[in-house]
N, CA, C and O atoms as CSV, one atom per row, in Angstrom:
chain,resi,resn,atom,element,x,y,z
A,1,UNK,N,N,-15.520,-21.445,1.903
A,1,UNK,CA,C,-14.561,-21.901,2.892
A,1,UNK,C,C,-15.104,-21.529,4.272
A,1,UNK,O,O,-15.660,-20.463,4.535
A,2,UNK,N,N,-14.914,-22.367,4.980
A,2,UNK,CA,C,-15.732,-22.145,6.358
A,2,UNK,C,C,-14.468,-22.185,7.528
A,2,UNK,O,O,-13.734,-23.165,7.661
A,3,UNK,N,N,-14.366,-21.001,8.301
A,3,UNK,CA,C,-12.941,-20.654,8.808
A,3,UNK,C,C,-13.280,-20.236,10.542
A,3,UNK,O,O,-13.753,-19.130,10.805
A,4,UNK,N,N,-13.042,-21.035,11.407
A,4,UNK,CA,C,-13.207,-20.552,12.535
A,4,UNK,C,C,-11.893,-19.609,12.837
A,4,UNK,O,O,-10.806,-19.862,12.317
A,5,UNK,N,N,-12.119,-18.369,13.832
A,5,UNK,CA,C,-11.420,-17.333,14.655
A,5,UNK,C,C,-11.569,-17.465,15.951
A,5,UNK,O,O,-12.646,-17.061,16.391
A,6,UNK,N,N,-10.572,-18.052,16.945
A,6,UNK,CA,C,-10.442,-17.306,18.149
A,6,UNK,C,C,-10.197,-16.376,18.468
A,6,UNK,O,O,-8.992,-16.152,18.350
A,7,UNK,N,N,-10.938,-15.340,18.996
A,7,UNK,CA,C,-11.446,-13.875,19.675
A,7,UNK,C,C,-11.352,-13.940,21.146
A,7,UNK,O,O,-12.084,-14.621,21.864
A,8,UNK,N,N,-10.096,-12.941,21.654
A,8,UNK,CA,C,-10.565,-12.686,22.735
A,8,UNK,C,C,-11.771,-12.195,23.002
A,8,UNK,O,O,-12.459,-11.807,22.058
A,9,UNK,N,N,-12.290,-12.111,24.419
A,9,UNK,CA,C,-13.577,-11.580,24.277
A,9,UNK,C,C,-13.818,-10.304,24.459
A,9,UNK,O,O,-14.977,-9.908,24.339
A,10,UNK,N,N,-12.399,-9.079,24.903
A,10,UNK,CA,C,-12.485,-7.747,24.539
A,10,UNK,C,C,-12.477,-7.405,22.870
A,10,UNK,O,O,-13.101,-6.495,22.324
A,11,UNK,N,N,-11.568,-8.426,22.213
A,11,UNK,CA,C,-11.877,-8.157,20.698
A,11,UNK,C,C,-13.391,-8.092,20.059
A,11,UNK,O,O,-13.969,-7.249,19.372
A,12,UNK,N,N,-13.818,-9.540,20.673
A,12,UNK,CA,C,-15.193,-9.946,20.107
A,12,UNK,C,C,-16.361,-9.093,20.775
A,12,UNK,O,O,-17.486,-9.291,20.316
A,13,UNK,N,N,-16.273,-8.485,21.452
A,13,UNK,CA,C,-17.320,-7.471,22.516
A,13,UNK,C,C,-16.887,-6.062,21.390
A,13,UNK,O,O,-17.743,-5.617,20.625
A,14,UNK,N,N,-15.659,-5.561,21.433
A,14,UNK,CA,C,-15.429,-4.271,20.410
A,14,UNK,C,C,-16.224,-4.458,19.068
A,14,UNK,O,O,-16.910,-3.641,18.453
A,15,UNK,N,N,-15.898,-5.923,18.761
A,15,UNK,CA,C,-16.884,-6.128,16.969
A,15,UNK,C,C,-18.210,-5.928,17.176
A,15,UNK,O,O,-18.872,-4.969,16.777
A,16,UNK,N,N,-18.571,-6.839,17.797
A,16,UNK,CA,C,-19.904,-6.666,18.022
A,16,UNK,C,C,-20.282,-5.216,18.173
A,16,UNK,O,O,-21.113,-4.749,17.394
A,17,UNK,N,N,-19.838,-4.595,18.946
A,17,UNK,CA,C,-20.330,-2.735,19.506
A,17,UNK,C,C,-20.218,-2.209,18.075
A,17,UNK,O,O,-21.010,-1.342,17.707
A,18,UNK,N,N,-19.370,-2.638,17.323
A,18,UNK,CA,C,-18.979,-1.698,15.898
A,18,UNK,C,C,-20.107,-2.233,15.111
A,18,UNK,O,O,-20.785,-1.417,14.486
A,19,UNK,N,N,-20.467,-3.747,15.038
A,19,UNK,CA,C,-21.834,-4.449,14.208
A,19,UNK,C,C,-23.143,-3.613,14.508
A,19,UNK,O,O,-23.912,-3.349,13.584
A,20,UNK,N,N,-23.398,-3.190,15.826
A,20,UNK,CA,C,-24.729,-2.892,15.965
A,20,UNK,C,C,-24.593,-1.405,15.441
A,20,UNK,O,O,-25.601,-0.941,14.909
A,21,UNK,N,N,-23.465,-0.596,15.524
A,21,UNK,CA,C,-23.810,1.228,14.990
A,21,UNK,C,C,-23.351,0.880,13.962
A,21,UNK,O,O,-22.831,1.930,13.584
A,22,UNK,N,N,-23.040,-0.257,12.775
A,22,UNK,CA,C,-22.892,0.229,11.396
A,22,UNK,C,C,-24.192,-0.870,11.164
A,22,UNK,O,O,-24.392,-1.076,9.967
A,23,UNK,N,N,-24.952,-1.483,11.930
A,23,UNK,CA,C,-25.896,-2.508,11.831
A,23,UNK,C,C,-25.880,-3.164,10.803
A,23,UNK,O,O,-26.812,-3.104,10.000
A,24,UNK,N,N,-24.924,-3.847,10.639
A,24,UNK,CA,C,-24.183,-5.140,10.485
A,24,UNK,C,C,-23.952,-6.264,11.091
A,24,UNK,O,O,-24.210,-6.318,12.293
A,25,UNK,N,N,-23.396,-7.467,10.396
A,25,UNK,CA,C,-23.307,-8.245,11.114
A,25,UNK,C,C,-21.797,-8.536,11.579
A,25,UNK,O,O,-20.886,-8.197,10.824
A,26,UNK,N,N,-21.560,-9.053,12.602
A,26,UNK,CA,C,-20.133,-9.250,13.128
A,26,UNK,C,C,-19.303,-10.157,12.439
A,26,UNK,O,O,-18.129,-10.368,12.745
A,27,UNK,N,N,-19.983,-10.762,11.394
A,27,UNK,CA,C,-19.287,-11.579,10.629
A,27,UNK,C,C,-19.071,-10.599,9.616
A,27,UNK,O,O,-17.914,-10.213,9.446
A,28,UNK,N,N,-20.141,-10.053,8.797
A,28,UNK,CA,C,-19.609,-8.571,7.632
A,28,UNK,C,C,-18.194,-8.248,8.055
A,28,UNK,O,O,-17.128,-8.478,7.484
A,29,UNK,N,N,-18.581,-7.394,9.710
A,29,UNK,CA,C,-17.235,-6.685,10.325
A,29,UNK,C,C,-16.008,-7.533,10.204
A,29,UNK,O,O,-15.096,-6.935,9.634
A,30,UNK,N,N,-15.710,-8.812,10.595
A,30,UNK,CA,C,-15.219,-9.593,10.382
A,30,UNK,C,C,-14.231,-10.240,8.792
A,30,UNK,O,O,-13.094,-10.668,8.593
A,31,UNK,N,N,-15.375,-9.999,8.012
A,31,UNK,CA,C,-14.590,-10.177,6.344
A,31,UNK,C,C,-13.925,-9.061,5.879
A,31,UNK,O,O,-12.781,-9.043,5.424
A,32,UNK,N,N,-14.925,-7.832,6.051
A,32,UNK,CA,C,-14.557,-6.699,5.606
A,32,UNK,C,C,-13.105,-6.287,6.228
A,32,UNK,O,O,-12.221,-5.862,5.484
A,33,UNK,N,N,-12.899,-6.444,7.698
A,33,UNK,CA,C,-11.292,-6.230,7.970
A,33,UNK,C,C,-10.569,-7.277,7.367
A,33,UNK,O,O,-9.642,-6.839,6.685
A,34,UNK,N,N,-10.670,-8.619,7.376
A,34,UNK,CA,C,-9.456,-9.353,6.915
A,34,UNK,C,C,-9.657,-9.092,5.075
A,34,UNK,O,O,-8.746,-9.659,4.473
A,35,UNK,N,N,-10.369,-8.569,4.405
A,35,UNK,CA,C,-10.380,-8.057,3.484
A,35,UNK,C,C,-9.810,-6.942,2.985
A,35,UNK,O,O,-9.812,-6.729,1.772
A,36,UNK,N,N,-9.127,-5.909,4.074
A,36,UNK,CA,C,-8.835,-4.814,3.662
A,36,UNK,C,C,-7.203,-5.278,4.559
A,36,UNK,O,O,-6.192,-4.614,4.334
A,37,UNK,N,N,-7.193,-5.821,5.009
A,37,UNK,CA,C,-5.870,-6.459,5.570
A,37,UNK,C,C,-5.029,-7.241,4.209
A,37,UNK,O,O,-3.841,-7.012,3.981
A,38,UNK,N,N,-5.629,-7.916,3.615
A,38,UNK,CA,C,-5.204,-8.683,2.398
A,38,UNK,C,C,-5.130,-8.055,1.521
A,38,UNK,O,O,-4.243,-8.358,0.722
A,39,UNK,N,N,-5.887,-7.025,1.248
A,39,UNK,CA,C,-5.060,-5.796,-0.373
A,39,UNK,C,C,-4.431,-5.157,0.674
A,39,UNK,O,O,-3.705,-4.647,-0.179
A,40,UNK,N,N,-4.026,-4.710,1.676
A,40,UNK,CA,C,-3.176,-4.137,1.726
A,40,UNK,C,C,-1.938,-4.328,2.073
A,40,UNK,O,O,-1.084,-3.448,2.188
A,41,UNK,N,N,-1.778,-5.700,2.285
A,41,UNK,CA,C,-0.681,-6.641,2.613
A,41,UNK,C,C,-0.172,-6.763,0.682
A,41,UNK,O,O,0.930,-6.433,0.245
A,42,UNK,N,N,-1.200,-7.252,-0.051
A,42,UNK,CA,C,-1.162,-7.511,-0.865
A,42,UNK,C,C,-0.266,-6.241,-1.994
A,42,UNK,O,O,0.549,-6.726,-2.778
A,43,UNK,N,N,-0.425,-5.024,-2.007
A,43,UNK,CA,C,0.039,-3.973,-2.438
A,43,UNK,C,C,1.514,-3.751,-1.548
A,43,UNK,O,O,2.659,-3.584,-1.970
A,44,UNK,N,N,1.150,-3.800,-0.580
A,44,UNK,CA,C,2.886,-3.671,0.266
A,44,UNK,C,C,3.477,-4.581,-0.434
A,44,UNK,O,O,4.362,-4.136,-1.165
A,45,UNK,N,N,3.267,-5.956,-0.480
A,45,UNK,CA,C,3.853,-6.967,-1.102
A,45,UNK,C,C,4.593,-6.750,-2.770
A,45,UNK,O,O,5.689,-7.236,-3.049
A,46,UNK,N,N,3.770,-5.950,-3.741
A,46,UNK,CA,C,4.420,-5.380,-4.666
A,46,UNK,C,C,5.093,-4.397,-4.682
A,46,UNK,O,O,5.925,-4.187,-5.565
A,47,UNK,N,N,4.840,-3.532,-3.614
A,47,UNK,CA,C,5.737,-2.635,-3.451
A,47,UNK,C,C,7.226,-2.878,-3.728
A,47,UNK,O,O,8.101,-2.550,-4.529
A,48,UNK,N,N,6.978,-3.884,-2.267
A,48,UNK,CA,C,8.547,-4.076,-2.387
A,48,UNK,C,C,9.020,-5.236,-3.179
A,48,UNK,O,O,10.191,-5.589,-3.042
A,49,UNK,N,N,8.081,-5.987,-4.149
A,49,UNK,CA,C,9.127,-6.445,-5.099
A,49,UNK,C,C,9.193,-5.401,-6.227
A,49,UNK,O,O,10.157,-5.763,-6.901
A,50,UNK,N,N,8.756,-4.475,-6.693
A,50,UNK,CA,C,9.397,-3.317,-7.238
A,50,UNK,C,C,10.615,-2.792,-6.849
A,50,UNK,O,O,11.561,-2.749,-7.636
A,51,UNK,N,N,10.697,-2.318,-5.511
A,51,UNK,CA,C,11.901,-1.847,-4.734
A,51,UNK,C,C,13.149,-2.981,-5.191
A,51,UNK,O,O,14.279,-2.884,-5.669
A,52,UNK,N,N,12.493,-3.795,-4.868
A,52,UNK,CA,C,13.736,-5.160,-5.138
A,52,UNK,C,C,14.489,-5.280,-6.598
A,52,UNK,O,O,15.656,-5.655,-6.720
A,53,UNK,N,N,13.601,-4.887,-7.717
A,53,UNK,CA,C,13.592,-5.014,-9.073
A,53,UNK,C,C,14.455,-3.937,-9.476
A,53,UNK,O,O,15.496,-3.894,-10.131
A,54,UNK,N,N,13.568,-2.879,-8.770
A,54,UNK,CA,C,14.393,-1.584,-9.235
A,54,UNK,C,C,15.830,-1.452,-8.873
A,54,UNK,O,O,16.560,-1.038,-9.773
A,55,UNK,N,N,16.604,-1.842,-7.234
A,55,UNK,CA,C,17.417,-2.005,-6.813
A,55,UNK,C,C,18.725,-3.424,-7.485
A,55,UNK,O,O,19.939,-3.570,-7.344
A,56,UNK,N,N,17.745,-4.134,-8.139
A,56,UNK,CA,C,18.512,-5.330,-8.762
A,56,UNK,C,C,18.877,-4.667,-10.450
A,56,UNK,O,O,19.892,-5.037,-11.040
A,57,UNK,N,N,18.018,-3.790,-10.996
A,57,UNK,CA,C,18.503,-3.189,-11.888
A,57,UNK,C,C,19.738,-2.168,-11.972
A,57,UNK,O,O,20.660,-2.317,-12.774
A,58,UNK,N,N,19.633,-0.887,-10.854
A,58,UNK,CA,C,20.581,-0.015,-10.561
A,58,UNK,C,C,21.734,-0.772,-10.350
A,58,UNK,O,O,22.793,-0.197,-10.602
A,59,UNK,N,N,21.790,-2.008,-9.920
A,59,UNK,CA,C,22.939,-2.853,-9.459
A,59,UNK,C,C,23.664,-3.258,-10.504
A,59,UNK,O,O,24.873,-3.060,-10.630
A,60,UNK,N,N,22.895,-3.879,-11.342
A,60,UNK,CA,C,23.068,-4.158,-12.982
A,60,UNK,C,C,23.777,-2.592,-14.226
A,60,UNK,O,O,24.590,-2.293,-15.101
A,61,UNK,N,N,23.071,-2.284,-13.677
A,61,UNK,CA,C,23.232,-0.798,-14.908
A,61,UNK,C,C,23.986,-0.036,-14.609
A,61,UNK,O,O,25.002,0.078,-15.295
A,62,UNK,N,N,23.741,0.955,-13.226
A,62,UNK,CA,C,24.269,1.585,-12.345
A,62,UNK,C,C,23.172,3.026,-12.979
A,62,UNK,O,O,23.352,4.150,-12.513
A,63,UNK,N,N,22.427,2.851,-13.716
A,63,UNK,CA,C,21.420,3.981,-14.430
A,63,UNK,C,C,20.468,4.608,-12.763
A,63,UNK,O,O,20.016,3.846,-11.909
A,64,UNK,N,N,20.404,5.966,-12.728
A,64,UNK,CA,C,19.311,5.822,-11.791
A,64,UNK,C,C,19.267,7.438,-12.107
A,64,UNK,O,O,19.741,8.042,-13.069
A,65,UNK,N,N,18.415,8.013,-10.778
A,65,UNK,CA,C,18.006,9.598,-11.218
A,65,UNK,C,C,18.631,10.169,-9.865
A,65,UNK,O,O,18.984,9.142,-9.286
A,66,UNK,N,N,18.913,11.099,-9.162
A,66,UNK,CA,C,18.979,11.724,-7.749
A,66,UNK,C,C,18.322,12.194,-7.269
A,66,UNK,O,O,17.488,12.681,-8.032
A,67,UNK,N,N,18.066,12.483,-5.792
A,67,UNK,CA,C,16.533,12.988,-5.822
A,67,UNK,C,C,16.683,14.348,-6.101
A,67,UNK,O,O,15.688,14.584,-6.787
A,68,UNK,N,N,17.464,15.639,-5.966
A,68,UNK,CA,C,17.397,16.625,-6.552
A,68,UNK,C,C,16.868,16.944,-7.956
A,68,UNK,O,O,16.371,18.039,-8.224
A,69,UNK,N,N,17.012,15.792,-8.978
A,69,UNK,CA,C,16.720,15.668,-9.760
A,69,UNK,C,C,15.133,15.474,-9.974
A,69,UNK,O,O,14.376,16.116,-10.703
A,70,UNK,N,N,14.868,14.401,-9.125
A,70,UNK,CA,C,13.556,13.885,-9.205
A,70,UNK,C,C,12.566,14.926,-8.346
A,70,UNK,O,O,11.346,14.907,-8.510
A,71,UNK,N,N,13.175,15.767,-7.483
A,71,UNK,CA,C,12.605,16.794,-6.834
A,71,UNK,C,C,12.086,18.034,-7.625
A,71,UNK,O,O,11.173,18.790,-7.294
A,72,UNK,N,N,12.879,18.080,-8.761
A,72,UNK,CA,C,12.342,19.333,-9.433
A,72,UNK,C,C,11.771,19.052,-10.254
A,72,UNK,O,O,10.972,19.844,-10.753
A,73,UNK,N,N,11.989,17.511,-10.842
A,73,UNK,CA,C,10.618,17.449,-11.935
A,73,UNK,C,C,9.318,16.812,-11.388
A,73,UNK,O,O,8.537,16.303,-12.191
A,74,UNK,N,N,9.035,16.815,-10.011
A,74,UNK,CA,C,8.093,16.892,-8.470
A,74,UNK,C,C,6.931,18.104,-8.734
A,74,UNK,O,O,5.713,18.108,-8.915
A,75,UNK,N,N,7.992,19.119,-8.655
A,75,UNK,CA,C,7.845,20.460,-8.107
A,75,UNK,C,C,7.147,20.773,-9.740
A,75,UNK,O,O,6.004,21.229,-9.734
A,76,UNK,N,N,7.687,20.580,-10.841
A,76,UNK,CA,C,6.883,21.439,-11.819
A,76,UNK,C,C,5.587,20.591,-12.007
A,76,UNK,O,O,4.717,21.274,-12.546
A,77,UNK,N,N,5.083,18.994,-11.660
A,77,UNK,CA,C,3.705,18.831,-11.729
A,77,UNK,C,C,2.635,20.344,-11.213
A,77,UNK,O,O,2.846,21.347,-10.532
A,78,UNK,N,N,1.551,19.836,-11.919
A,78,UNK,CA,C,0.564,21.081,-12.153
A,78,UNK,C,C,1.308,22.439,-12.744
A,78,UNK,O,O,0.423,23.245,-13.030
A,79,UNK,N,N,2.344,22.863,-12.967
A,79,UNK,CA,C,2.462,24.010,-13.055
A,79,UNK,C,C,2.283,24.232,-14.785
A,79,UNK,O,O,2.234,23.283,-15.568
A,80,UNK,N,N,2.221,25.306,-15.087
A,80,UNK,CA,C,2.160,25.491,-16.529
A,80,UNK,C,C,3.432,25.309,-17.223
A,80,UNK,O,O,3.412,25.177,-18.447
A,81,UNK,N,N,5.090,25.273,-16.263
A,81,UNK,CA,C,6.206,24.514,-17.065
A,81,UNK,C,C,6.325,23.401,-16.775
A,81,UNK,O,O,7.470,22.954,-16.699
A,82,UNK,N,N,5.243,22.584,-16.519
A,82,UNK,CA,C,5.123,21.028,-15.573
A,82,UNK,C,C,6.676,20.282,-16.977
A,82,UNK,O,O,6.792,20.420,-18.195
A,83,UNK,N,N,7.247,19.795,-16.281
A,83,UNK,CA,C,8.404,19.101,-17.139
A,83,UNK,C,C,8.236,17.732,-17.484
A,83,UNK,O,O,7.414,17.038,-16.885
A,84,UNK,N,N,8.968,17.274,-18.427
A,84,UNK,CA,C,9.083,15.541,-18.809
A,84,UNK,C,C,9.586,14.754,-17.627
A,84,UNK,O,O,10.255,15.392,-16.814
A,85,UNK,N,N,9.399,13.614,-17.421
A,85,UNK,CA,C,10.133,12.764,-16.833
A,85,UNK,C,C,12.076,12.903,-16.889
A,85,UNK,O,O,12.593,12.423,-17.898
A,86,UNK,N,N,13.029,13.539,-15.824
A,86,UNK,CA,C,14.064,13.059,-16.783
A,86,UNK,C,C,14.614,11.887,-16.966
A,86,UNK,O,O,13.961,10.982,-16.446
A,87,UNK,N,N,15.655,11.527,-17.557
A,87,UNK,CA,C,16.553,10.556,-18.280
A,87,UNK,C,C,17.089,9.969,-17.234
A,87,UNK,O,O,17.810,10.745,-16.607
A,88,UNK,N,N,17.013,8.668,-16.692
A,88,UNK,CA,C,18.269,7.975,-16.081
A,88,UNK,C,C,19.729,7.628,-16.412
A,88,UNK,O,O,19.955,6.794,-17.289
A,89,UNK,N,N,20.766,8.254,-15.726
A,89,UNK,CA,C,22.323,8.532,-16.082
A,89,UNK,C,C,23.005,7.867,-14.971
A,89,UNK,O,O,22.635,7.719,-13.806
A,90,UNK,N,N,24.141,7.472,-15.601
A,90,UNK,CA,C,25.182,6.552,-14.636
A,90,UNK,C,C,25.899,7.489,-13.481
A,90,UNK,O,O,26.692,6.987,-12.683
């Protein structure tokens, strides 16, 4: 796919300065950000349809945990009484 960008020319002067000390090309610089822009758009994006899912379930069920709850079984990861997951209750 062949994709033109209009660049201001303080943008396109900053790429370039970043192309020559990772001596690269300004097009690399170029993919590699809208590349790391897109998984990470991409992961936000599931995020919150999880959030959505999870929230459309609690709505449904009314099942969920508190965070006091979820705080102490937090707190025992790594420890030698590291605990189970608990139980979701109405």
């Amino acid at each position: 796919m062949i994709t033109s960008i209009k660049l201001d020319d303080n943008l396109a002067s900053r790429i370039r300065r970043l192309a020559e000390l990772r001596r690269r090309s300004a097009h690399w610089i170029m993919r590699e950000a809208i590349r790391d822009y897109v998984v990470r758009e991409e992961a936000r994006e599931s995020f919150r349809q999880e959030a959505l899912a999870s929230w459309s379930a609690f709505q449904d069920t009314g099942r969920h945990l508190t965070g006091e709850e979820v705080q102490a079984w937090l707190t025992s990861w790594g420890s030698d009484a590291e605990a189970e997951p608990p139980e979701c209750h109405e």
